[in-house]
C-alpha positions, 0 to 999 in steps of 0.5 A: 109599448105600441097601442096597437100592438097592445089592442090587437094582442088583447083582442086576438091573443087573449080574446079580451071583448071590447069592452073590457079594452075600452076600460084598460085602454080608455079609448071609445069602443068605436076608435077600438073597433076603427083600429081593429079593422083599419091596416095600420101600424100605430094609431096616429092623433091628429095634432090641433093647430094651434098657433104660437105668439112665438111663430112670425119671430121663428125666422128671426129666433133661427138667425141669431141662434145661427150666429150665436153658435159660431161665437165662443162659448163664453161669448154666446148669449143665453136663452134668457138673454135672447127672450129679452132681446125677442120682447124689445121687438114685440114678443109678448109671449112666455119664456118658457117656449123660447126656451124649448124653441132653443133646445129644440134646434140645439138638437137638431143642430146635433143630429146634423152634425153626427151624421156630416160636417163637424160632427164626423171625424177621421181616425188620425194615425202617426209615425213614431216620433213623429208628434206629441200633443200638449194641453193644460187642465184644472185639478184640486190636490191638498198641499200642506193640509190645504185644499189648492187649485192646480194648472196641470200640464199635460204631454202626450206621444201621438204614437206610443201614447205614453204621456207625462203630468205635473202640476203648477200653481199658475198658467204662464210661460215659465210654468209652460217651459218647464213643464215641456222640459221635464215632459222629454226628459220623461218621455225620453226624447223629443217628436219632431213637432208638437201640438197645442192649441192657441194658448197665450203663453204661445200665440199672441195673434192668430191669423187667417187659416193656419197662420199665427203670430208666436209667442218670441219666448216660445219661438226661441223654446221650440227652436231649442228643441228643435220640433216643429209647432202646430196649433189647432183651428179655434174651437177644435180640440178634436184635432188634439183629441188624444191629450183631450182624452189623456185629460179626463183619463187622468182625472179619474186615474190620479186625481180621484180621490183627492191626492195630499202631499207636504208641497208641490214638488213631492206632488209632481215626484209622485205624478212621475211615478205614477205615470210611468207606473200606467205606461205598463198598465194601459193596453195601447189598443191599436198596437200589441202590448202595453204602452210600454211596450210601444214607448220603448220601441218609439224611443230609438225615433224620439230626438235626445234632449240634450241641454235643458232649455233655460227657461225663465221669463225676464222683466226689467225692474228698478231697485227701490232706495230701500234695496227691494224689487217688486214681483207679484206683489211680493218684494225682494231684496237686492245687494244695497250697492244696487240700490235705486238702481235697473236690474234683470229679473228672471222668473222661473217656476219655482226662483227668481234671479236677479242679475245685473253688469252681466253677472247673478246677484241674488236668488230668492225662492219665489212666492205664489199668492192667489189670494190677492189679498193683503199688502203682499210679502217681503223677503229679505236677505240680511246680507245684502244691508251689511253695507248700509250698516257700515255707514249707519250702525244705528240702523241695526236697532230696528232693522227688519231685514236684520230680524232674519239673522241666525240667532247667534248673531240676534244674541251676540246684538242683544249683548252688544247694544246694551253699551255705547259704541255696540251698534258699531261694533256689531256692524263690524262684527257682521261684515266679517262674513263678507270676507269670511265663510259665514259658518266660521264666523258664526261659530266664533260668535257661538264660542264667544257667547258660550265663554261670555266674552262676546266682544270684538277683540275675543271674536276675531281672535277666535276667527283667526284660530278657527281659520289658522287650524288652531286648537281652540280649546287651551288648557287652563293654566294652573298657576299658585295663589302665591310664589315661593322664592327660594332667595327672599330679598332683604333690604340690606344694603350693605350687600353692595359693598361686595361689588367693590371687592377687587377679587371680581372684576366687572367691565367699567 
């Protein structure tokens, strides 16, 4: 509230004396009756001068602040770090009014820039199909009872606005091909090109002005889907300010309160859902209708898919004598004819194939740890060590990969090891699903255990029946303890003197 008006209202309104307003207010009867008569509109105080220790390095203060704030935000040094700097030339004064010497200029700083420059910004319009604009956040999700950080893609049409979200575990190529994989096939289309800022997983150098070095894999993804890519100047996020504000949005609309779910895959299910479920609910503000409404027209504009982009990031890796890659600080197995052997790794979000001579070997269900601690994992396929064990049975006894078995196979070793020549007859046993459907050969060795003959001979035969078509459950024969004949043999041997009678004729 002005003092003035205060004292004039007091004095005028409320014929109040001066004393009792020398006693609310606490000004001197004198000042009072100086601002009664005086035409002014608030009383003024005149400041003391009072000069600063900070004063004569002012200019200097001003200087680095200039430069500081044309560094990225990690890269500007604090208040604290400039008062240090600032005492190294002689400052001798407190902290504290560095520290307000900063914060004054950081708002005027902000003043300027609401009114001109970087601080006013043109509204942006767009064509239908014409751009989509992409960008990444972080959120917190529980995944399988466990509180988990997530990298979130983010894809938005510049026109309709209507954008798709999933979640990764990292921030790489892999994870940025298929996050724009599966953003067109929601979206329905794909733009004619796209906006991102200078992430690393597409630009490796930027250049002066708009030019940038991209990224080869990128390149062939965006050449793929044939869109046209533009990235941002640096420190500009305005310029994709639509899929910025999409980001906090989306914080508050699925993020808030914490969503839970068994895995990420029924975590990005759901954020489907719930996307295209918002499309009906949001008003698009600059066009009549919905979201929906203004997508379902921007669809007939939007380029069809077509052919899902392959997607996987390759790395040239050498097999360990041992038949294990290492990716991640995680191992793998690999077929043991490759052993000691390069071979192509392809990672993909959620695989990794493993391919060599032009065809696939193997695939494995890849392993994410971002804890770093600990030796790392190791997955092993017992099938790919089925030719190791041909030439070294002994290696059955204490094989690890062999611990991964079926545990009809772990039954029938446990019957097989315990007399000599098991270790052999096991491997041999093993490699018959090499020839044969795994399934076929399990079941006979379920047979053989059920019947408690579990060796090879039993096994194999009931292999071959299985795979003839054969019944293999025969009736039991029901046979007597004892035969009956019904001409018991005598010892006589007179009964051979009839051959000689000449009545029967027999061939000589």
């Amino acid at each position: 509230m002005d003092l003035l008006s205060v004292i004039r209202r007091w004095h005028l309104r409320e014929h109040l004396p001066i004393r009792e307003i020398e006693r609310r207010s606490g000004l001197s009867r004198n000042t009072i009756r100086k601002y009664l008569r005086a035409d002014t509109v608030e009383p003024q105080f005149k400041a003391p001068d009072r000069p600063s220790k900070l004063d004569r390095f002012s200019e200097k203060l001003t200087g680095w602040l200039c430069v500081e704030a044309r560094k990225s935000r990690k890269q500007r040094r604090t208040a604290k770090q400039l008062y240090k700097d600032l005492g190294a030339l002689g400052y001798d004064g407190s902290y504290g009014r560095v520290a307000a010497f900063v914060r004054e200029w950081k708002a005027e700083r902000q003043r300027e820039q609401r009114s001109s420059g970087r601080g006013t910004f043109v509204p942006l319009a767009f064509q239908p199909g014409e751009a989509f604009q992409f960008d990444w956040s972080e959120d917190y999700a529980l995944l399988g009872g466990k509180t988990v950080k997530l990298q979130v893609a983010h894809t938005k049409l510049s026109h309709s606005k209507a954008f798709a979200v999933r979640a990764y575990l990292l921030q790489t190529h892999e994870m940025l091909f298929d996050a724009l994989t599966n953003a067109f096939r929601v979206l329905g289309g794909v733009p004619q090109r796209g906006i991102f800022d200078n992430m690393k997983t597409a630009v490796d150098r930027i250049g002066t002005g708009k030019a940038r070095q991209v990224n080869a894999r990128f390149a062939a993804m965006a050449s793929h889907y044939l869109f046209a890519p533009e990235f941002c100047n640096p420190a500009s996020g305005w310029e994709k300010g639509q899929v910025e504000k999409n980001v906090q949005d989306a914080r508050r609309r699925l993020w808030q309160p914490m969503p839970s779910f068994p895995d990420i895959d029924a975590l990005n299910a759901w954020l489907e859902e719930q996307c295209i479920a918002q499309w009906d609910d949001i008003q698009h503000g600059g066009l009549p209708g919905s979201v929906a409404d203004v997508h379902a027209e921007e669809l007939a504009s939007l380029m069809p898919v077509g052919r899902p982009f392959d997607g996987f990031v390759e790395h040239s890796k050498r097999v360990s004598p041992t038949c294990l890659v290492t990716f991640e600080r995680n191992r793998y197995s690999v077929p043991a004819s490759f052993a000691n052997r390069p071979v192509s790794l392809r990672v993909y979000p959620d695989r990794l194939v493993i391919a060599a001579e032009g065809q696939i070997l193997c695939e494995h269900a890849r392993i994410i740890d971002r804890s770093h601690q600990g030796p790392g994992r190791t997955i092993y396929d017992w099938r790919h060590y089925l030719a190791v064990v041909q030439r070294k049975p002994g290696a059955l006894r204490n094989g690890a990969p062999f611990l991964e078995m079926p545990d009809a196979f772990r039954r029938l070793q446990a019957h097989l090891l315990k007399r000599a020549g098991g270790d052999r007859e096991m491997a041999e046993i093993l490699a018959l699903v090499l020839q044969h459907d795994e399934q076929a050969v399990l079941h006979a060795v379920e047979l053989a255990l059920e019947a408690e003959v579990p060796t090879k001979t039993h096994i194999l035969n009931l292999l071959h029946r299985l795979l003839d078509g054969k019944p293999i459950d025969v009736p039991p024969i029901d046979a007597p303890q004892a035969l009956n004949l019904d001409c018991e043999p005598e010892a006589n041997v007179l009964r051979y003197d009839s051959l000689r009678d000449g009545r029967r004729r027999h061939a000589s």
